[in-house]
C-alpha positions in Angstrom: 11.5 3.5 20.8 14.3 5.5 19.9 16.7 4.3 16.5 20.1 3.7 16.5 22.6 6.1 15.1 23.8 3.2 12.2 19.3 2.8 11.4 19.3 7.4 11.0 22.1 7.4 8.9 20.9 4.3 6.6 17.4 6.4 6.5 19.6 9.8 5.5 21.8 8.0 2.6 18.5 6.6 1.2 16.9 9.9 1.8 20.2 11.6 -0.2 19.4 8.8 -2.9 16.0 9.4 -3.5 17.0 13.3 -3.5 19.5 12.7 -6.3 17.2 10.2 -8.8 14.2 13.1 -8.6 16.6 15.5 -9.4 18.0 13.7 -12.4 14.3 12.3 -13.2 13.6 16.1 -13.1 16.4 17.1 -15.6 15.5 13.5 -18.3 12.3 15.0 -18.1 12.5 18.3 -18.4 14.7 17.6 -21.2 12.4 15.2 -22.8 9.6 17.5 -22.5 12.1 20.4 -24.5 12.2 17.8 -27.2 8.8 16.9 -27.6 7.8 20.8 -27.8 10.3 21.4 -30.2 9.3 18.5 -32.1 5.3 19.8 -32.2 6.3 23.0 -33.0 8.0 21.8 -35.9 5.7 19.5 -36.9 3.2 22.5 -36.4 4.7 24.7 -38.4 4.9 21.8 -41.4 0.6 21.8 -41.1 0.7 25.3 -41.6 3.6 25.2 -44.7 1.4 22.8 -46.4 -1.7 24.2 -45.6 -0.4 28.0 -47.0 0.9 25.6 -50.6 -2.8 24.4 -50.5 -4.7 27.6 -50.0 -2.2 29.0 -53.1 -2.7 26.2 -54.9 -6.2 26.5 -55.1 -6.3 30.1 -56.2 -5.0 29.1 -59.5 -7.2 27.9 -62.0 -7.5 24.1 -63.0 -5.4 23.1 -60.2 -7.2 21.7 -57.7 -5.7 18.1 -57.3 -3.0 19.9 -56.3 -4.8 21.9 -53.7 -6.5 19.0 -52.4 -2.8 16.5 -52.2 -1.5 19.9 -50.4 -4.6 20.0 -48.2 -4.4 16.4 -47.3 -0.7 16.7 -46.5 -1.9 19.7 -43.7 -4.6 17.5 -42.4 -2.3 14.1 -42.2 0.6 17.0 -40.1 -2.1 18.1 -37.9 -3.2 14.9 -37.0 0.4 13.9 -35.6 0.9 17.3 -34.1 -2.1 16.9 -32.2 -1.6 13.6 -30.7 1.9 14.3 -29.7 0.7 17.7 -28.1 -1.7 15.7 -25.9 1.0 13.5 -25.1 3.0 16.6 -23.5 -0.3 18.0 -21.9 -1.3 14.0 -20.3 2.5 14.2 -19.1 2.9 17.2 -17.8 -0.7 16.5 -15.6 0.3 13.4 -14.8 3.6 14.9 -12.8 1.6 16.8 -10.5 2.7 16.1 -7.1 -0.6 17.1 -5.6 -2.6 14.1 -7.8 0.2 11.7 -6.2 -0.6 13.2 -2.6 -4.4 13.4 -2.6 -4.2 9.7 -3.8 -2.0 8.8 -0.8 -4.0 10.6 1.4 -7.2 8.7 -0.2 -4.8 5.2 0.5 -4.4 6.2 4.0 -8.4 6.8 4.9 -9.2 3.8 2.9 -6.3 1.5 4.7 -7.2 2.8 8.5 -10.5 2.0 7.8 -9.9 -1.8 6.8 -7.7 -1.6 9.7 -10.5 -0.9 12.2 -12.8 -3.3 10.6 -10.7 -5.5 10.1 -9.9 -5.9 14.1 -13.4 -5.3 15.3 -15.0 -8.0 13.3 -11.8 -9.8 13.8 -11.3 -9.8 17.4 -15.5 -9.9 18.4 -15.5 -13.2 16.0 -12.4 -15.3 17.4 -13.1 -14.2 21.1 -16.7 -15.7 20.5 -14.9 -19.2 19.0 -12.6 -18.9 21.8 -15.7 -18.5 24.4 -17.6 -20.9 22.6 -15.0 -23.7 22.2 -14.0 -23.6 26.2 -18.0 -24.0 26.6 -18.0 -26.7 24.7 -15.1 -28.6 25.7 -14.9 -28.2 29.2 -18.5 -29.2 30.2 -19.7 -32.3 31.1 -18.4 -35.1 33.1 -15.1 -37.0 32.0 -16.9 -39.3 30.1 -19.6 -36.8 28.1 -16.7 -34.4 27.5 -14.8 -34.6 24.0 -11.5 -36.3 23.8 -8.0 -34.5 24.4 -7.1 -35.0 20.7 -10.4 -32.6 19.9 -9.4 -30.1 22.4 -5.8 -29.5 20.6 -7.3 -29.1 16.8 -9.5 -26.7 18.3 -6.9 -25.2 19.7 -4.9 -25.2 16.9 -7.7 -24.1 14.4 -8.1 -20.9 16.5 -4.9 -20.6 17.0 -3.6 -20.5 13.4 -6.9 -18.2 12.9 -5.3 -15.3 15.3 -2.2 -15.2 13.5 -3.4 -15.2 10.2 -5.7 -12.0 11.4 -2.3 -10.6 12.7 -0.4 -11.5 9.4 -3.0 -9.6 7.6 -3.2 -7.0 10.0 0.3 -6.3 9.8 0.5 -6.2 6.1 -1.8 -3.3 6.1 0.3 -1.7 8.8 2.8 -1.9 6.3 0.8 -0.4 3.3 -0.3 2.7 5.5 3.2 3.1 7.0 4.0 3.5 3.3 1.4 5.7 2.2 1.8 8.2 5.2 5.6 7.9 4.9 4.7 8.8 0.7 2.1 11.9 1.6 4.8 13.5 4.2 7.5 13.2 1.3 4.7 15.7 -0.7 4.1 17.7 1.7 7.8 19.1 2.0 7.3 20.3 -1.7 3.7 21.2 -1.8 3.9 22.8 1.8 1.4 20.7 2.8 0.9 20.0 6.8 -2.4 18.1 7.5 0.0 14.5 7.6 2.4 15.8 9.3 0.4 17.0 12.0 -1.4 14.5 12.5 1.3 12.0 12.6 3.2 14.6 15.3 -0.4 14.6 17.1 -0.1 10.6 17.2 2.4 8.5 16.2 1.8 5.7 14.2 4.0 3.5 16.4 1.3 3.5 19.2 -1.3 2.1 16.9 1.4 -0.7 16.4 2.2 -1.0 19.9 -1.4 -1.1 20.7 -2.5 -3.7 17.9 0.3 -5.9 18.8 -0.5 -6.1 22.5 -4.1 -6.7 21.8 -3.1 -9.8 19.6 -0.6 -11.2 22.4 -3.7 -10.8 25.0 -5.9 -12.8 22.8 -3.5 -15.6 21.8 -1.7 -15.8 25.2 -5.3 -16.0 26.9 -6.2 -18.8 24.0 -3.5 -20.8 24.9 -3.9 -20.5 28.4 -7.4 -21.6 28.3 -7.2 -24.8 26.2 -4.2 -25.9 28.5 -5.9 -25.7 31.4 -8.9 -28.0 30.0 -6.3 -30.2 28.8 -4.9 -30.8 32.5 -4.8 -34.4 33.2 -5.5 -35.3 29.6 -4.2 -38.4 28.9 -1.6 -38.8 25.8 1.1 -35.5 24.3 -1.7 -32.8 23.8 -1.0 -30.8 26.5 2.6 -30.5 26.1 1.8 -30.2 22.3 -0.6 -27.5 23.3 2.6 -25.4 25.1 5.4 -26.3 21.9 2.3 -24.8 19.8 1.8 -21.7 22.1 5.2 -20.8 22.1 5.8 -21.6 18.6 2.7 -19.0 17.7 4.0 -16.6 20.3 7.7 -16.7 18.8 6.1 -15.9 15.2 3.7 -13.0 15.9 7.2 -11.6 17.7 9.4 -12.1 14.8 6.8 -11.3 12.5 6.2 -7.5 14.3 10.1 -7.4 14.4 10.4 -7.5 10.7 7.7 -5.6 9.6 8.6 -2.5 12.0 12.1 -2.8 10.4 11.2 -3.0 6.4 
């Protein structure tokens, strides 16, 4: 599905933006991190001031409160300089691009993998209900059989159980799109490729394609079955069971519309 020309240029000024606020996150940093050097070196050089007035302090004779004050001042100096010094190290660390990226790659492993189990369990448990439920309710003679007001809530229980599965399915698509979208960003920088080829190799939207046809299948299929064992059915379930079918169908639509677009 190719984008518009009005979609690539929104996705190039946001691009342009994000450019700009690194850069000048960069430079607040960069700066920041001049301060905070300058700062421990001052500091630094104070521990040793004081620590020089203690040492000749103490080599005269009957002076060794003075010594000791001069030698608690160092110590008290040091203590500061050292903790703002680790600040600088956890910082700079903390920056790496390549922490950020081996974390997003760890996000998309961990995300594909409640993807897949997510629709295998998903799909082998509600296509057992479905299965189950048409056993259920469509043996026996007119009499033995269940009434057509315990047809629809079956129908609807099941039915409100698929698109649940799909909501949630669809917010993980969302999480992953992120992360992969996040790891390809690095990349660029760290000259990275194992994203990027893997997303040239296959395309994310397939997977989405794919899920989302799968979904339709098994609703479309679930609504097809309960309406025909609600044929003849005396009262509004049948009809209720087609305003429900479309309603779910319309969401699952709208609901892959706007999650391919955020």
């Amino acid at each position: 599905m190719s984008r518009s020309v009005a979609e690539i240029e929104a996705e190039a000024r946001r691009l342009s933006s994000e450019a700009q606020s690194l850069i000048d996150s960069a430079i607040a940093r960069t700066d920041l991190s001049r301060q905070e050097i300058a700062n421990t070196e001052a500091t630094a050089q104070a521990a040793q001031v004081a620590a020089a007035a203690a040492i000749a302090a103490a080599a005269l004779p009957n002076n060794v409160l003075a010594a000791e004050g001069q030698c608690s001042a160092a110590r008290n100096i040091l203590v500061s300089t050292r903790n703002a010094h680790t600040q600088i190290h956890v910082g700079t660390v903390g920056g790496d691009p390549r922490h950020e990226w081996k974390e997003c790659r760890a996000s998309i492993d961990r995300f594909d993998k409640l993807l897949v189990d997510l629709r295998k369990t998903g799909f082998g448990f509600i296509t057992t209900i479905v299965g189950a439920a048409a056993l259920f309710v469509g043996v026996g003679t007119a009499e033995t059989q269940p009434s057509a007001k315990l047809k629809f809530v079956a129908f609807v229980i099941i039915g409100l159980l698929i698109v649940t599965l799909f909501g949630i399915d669809r917010t993980h698509q969302a999480w992953l799109r992120a992360a992969v979208a996040r790891a390809m960003e690095l990349e660029i920088s760290l000259n990275y490729k194992i994203t990027q080829n893997i997303h040239g190799t296959f395309k994310g939207r397939e997977a989405v394609i794919l899920g989302l046809v799968v979904y339709l299948i098994l609703f479309l299929a679930t609504c097809f079955i309960f309406w025909e064992l609600l044929d003849g059915s005396i009262g509004p379930y049948r009809s209720w069971t087609f305003d429900g079918g479309v309603a779910g169908l319309l969401f699952i639509l709208v609901a892959a519309y706007i999650t391919h677009r955020s």
